[in-house]
N, C-alpha and C positions, 0 to 999 in steps of 0.2 A: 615560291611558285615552281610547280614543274616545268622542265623544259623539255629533258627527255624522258622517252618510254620506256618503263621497267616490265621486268620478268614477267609477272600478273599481267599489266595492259599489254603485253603481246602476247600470252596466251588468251586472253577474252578475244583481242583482235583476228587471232587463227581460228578459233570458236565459232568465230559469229561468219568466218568463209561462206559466199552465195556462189565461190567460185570466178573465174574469169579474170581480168585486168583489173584492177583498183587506181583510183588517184585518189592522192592524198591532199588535202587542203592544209598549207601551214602559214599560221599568221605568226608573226614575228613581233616582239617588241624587243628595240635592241638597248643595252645597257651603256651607257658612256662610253666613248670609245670600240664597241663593239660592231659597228659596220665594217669595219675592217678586219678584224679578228671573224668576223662568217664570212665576206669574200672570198676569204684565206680556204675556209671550208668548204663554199659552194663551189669553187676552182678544181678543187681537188674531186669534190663528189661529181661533177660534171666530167672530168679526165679521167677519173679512173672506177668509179664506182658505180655509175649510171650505164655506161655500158657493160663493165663486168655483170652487172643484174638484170638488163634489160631494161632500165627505165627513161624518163625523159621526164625533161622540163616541160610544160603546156605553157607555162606563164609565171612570168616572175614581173614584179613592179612593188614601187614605192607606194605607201598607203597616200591619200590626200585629203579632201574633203567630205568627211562624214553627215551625210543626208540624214541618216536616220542614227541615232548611237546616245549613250550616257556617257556623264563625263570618264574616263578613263576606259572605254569601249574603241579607240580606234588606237588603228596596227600602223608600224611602222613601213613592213612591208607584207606581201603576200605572192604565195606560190601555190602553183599546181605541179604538182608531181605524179605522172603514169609510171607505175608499174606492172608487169607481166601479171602477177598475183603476189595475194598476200605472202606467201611460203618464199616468193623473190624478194620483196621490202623487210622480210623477218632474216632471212638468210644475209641481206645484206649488214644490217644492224648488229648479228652476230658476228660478220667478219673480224677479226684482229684487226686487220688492217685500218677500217672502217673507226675501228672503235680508237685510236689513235689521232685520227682528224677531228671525231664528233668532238671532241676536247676542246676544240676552238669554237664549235657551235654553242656548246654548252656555258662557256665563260663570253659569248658572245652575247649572251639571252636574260632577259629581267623577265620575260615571261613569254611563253608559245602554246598557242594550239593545233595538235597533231590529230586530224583526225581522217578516217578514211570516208568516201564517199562512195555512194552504193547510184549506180544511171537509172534515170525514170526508164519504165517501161517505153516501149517509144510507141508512138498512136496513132492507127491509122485515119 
């Protein structure tokens, strides 16, 4: 399973730009021992990489009791992540820096979904 995003899926992602702030919805299934090996990651991406790009947490929490789902459909954990724009969440991923830490997310991970989300129109 993929965990992180390659070449291709962050060009589609810059592609599909409506423009403006994006948050990113990430669900987490973590691998034995890997709660602690992403800590490790989201410490660091919260210290140093979330403000160098401009981004923020919205929400972060433990998955619990699945209402609706198939068996192997619930996440361990789940996040919201704001970003300024897509061009900042792409810039950040190419950092060196960046790509250093995701190391620990990545061997943290059995499987995730990274995906951006686009705001309903708002209604009057």
């Amino acid at each position: 399973m993929a965990v992180d995003p390659r070449g291709a899926d962050l060009k589609r992602f810059l592609a599909g730009d409506p423009g403006g702030p994006v948050v990113m919805l990430n669900l987490l299934r973590f691998a034995d021992g890997g709660r602690e090996l992403y800590d490790r990651y989201a410490a660091a991406l919260h210290e140093r990489f979330l403000p160098r790009y401009g981004g923020e947490v919205l929400y972060a929490g433990d998955g619990s009791t699945a209402l609706a789902a198939e068996p192997g459909q619930q996440w361990d954990a789940v996040l919201l992540v704001r970003y300024p724009s897509r061009s900042a969440f792409s810039q950040m991923v190419a950092d060196p820096d960046y790509q250093q830490v995701t190391t620990w997310r990545t061997e943290a991970l059995t499987e995730a979904v990274l995906q951006a989300t686009v705001p309903w129109p708002e209604r009057s």
